[in-house]
N, C-alpha and C positions, 0 to 999 in steps of 0.2 A: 535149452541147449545142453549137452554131454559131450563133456571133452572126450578125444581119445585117447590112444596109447602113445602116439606118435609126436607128433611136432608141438612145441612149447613158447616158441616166442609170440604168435598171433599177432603181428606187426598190424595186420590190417582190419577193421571191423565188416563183419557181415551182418546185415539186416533182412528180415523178410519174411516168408513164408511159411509158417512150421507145419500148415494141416491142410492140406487140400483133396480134391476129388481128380477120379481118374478123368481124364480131358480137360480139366481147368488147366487156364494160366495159373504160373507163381511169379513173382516178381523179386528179386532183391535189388540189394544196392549195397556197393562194395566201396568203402572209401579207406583213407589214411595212405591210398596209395601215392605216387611219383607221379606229377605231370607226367598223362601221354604216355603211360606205362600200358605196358602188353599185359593185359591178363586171362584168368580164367576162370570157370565155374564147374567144381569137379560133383559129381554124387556118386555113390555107392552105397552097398549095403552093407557095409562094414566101417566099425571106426577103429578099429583095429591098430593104427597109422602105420603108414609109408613110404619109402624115400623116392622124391620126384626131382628130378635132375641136381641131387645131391642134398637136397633138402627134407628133412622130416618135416610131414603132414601128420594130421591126428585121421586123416581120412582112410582107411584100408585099399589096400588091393582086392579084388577089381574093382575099378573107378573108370566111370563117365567122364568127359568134359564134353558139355552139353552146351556150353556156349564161351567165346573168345572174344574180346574187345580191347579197345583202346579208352583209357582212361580219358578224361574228358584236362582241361587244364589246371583244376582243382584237386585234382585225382580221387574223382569218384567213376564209378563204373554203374550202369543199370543193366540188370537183368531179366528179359522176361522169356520163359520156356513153357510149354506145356507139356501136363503129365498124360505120355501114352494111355492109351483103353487097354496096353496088352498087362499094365501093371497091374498086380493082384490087389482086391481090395484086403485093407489092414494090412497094409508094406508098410516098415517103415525105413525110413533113407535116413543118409546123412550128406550134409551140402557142405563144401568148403571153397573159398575163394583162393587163387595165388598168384601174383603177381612178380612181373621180372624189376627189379630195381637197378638198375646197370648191370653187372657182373654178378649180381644176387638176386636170390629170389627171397620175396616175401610170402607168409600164406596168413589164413585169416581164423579166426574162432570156428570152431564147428557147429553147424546145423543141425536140430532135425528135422526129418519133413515126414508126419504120417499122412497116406495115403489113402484116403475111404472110397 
């Protein structure tokens, strides 16, 4: 994992994926969130970090949100997406999770994910 430039608190942990092939699944799992909590799964090619609805990410502009869920009652989240045929092989990405905590948002450790 490589932090970025952006956001520092990391409230929630991200697990998962670091290396996969174009057309696999990746899967994470997102916890330390809020029962029931809203959240997301951002990638881009930049860690650069960036402010999302008031909040610093270590994630850059431009940023995916490639999948959106509800926390489970534990406040874990799973993830599972696959990576397009259009991405280039030796991409590498960065994955970050974030979550609404009532009037706050939480986000998570940064990812990377190479792309073969």
């Amino acid at each position: 994992t490589l932090g970025g430039a952006g956001g520092s608190s990391d409230v929630l942990v991200l697990s998962g994926s670091t290396v996969a092939q174009r057309g696999q699944s990746v899967s994470y799992s997102l916890t330390n969130m809020q029962p029931n909590a809203t959240f997301g799964l951002l990638v881009s090619l930049s860690n650069s970090g960036t402010n999302i609805f008031g909040h610093s990410f270590d994630i850059g502009a431009p940023y995916t949100i490639v999948h959106t869920g509800t926390a489970n009652g534990s406040g874990v989240g799973t993830i599972n997406f696959r990576i397009p045929m259009a991405v280039a092989v030796n991409t590498i990405a960065y994955v970050e999770g974030g979550a609404r905590n009532g009037a706050s948002i939480d986000d998570s450790n940064l990812l990377t994910l190479l792309i073969l």
